[in-house]
N, C-alpha and C positions, 0 to 999 in steps of 0.2 A: 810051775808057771801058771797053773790055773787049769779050769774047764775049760773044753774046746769049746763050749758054746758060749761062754763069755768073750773069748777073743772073736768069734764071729762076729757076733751081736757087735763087738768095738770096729772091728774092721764095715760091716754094715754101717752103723752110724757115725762110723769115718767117711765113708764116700757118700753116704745122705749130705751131710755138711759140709764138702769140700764139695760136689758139685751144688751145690746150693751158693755157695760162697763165689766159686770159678762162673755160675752163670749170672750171678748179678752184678760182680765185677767189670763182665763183657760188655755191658751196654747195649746188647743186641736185643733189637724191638722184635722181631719175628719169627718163629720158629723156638721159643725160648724151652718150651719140655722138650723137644728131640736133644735141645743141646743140654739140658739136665740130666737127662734120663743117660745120653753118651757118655758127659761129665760124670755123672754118680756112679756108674757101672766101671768105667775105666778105674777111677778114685779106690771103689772098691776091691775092684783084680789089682791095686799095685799093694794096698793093704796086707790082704791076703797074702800076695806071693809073700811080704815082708815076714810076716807072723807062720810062713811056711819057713820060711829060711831061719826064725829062728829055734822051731823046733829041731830043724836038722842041727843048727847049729850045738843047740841043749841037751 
């Protein structure tokens, strides 16, 4: 399946880019980095758990 730190590094730059994508989607004029930095961080724990599941699964 690869090095573990490439699937990081993918799971990282997965939730950089979905919350990037999920905050400017919103429309929201105020507060926009709490709600990226929330966005990016969740994005990347759901990554993560995915790419956890599949090493169990593998």
């Amino acid at each position: 399946m690869g090095s573990v730190g490439f699937w990081i590094a993918y799971c990282i730059g997965f939730g950089v880019l979905g919350g990037g994508l999920y905050t400017y989607m919103s429309g929201r004029k105020t507060k926009r980095w709490s709600l990226f930095l929330r966005s990016a961080l969740i994005y990347t724990a759901f990554a993560l758990a995915f790419v956890w599941l599949l090493y169990k699964v593998a």
